[in-house]
C-alpha positions as CSV (number, residue, x, y, z in Angstrom):
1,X,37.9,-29.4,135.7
2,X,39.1,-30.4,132.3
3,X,42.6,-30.5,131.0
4,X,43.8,-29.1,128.4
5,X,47.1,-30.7,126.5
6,X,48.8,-29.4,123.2
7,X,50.8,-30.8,121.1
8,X,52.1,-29.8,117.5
9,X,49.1,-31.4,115.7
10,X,46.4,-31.2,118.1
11,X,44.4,-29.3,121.3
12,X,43.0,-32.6,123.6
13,X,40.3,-31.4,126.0
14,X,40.7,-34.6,128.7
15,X,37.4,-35.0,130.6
16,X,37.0,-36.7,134.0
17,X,34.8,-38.9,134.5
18,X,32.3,-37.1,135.9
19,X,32.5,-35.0,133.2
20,X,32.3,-37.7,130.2
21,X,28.8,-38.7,132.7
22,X,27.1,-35.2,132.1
23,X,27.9,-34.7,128.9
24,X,27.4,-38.0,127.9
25,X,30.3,-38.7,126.0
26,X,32.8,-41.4,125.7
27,X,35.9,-40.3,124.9
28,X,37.8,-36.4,124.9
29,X,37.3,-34.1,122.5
30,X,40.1,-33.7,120.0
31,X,40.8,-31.0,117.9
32,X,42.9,-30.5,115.0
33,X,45.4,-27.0,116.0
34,X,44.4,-26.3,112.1
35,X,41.3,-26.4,112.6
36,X,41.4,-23.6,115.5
37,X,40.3,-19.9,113.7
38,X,40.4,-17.9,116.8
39,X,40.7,-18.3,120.7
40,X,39.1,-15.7,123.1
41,X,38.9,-14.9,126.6
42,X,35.2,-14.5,128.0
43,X,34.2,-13.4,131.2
44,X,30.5,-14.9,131.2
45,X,30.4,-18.2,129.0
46,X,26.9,-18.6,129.4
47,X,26.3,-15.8,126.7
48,X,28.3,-17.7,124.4
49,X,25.8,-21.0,124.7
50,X,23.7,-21.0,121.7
51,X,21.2,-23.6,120.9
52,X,19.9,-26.6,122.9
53,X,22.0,-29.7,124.5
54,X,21.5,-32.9,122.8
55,X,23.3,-35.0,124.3
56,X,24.0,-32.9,127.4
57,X,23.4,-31.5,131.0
58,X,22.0,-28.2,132.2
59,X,21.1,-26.6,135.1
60,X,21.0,-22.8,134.5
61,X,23.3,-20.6,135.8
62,X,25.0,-23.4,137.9
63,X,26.3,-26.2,135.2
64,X,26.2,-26.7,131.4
65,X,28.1,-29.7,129.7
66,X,28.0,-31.6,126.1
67,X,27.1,-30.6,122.6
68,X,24.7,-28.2,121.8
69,X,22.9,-28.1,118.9
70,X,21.7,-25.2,116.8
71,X,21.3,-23.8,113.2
72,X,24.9,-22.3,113.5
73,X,26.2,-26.6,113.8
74,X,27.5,-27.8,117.1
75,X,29.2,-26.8,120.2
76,X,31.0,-28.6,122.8
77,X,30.4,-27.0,125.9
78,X,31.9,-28.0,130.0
79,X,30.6,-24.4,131.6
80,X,30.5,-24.4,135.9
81,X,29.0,-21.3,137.2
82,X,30.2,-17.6,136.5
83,X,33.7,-18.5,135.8
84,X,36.0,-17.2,132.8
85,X,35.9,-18.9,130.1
86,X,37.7,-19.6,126.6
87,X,35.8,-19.7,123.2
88,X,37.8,-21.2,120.7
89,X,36.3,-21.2,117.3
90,X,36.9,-24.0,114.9
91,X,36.8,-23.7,110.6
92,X,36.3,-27.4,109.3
93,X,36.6,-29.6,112.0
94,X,34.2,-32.0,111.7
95,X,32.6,-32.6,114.4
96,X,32.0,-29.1,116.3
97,X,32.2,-25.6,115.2
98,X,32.6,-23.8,118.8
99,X,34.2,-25.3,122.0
100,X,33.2,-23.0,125.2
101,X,35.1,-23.6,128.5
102,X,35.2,-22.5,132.1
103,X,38.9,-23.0,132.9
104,X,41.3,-20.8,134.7
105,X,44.4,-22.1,132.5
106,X,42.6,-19.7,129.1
107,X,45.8,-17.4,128.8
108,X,47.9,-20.2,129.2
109,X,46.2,-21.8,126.7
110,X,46.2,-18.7,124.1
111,X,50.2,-18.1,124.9
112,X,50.9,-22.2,124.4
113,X,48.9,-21.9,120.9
114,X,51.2,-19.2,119.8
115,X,54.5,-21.6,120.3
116,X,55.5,-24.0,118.5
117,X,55.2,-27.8,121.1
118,X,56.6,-31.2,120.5
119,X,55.0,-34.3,119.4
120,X,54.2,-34.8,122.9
121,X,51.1,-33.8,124.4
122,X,51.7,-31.9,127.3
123,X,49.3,-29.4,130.0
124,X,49.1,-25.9,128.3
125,X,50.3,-24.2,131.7
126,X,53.4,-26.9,131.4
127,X,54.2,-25.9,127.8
128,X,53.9,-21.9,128.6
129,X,56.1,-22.4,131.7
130,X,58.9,-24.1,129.8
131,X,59.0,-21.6,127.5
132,X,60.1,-18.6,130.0
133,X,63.8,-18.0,129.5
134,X,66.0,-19.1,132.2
135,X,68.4,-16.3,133.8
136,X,71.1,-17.5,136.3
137,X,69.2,-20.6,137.3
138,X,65.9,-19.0,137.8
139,X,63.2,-18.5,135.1
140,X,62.9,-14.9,134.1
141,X,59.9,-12.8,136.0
142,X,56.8,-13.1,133.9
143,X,54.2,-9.3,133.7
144,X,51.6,-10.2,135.2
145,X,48.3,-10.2,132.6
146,X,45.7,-9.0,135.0
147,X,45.8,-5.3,134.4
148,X,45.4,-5.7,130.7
149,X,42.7,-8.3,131.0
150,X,41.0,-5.8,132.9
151,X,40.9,-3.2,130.5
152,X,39.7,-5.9,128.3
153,X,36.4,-6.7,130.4
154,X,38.0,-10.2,131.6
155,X,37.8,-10.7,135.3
156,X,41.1,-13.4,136.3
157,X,40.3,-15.3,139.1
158,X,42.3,-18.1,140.8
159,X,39.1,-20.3,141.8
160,X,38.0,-22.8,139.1
């Protein structure tokens, strides 16, 4: 599963190495937070795959990883089964206009982009977790998102 780390310049998507092998890159992708137009929570990322993968792996319905390649520019896609997802949309980064992902860290990810982080690069869940107040030595209660994802259309599920 990739990590994703934030700091105040940029969104790091670390890859394992698995992950570099199917979609044949060699390094992580990094993103300017500039660059980053709009974040969203998907509960199907395979509807969100447009174009073909070059370089890349896929085995429909089960495993899709790289950059894909269509008329729209590129994608960078790491997409495992019928998970959620997170489709963050990127204006002028040079290198891809869409990044799709199955991870179950996509509302931490959209509550860590709404606060401002340190130079540091740290996990998303890390930064959103350190930003709960703390009331008489415990951190304060935190509403639990599911219900309004549901009314959304996002199913939340703890597997990844």
């Amino acid at each position: 599963m990739v990590t994703l780390l934030l700091d105040s310049t940029q969104l790091d998507v670390v890859l394992s190495a698995g992950e570099r092998a199917l979609s044949r890159r060699k390094s992580d992708v990094r993103v300017e937070r500039s660059h980053i137009q709009k974040v969203q929570l998907v509960d199907d990322a395979w509807t969100w795959l447009r174009g073909v993968p070059r370089p890349g792996t896929l085995v429909r319905g089960v495993l899709a990883m790289g950059t894909w390649k269509s008329a729209a520019g590129d994608d960078f896609v790491v997409v495992r089964r019928r998970h959620p997802a997170v489709v963050i949309d990127l204006e002028a980064d040079p290198e891809f206009e869409r990044i799709v992902l199955t991870t179950r860290n996509g509302l931490a990810l959209v509550r860590a982009l709404r606060l401002e982080t340190d130079d540091q690069p740290l996990e998303v869940t890390e930064i959103v977790t350190a930003a709960l107040p703390v009331i008489g030595g415990r951190r304060a209660p935190t509403a639990n998102p599911r219900p309004a994802l549901a009314r959304l259309g996002v199913r939340v599920t703890d597997r990844a």
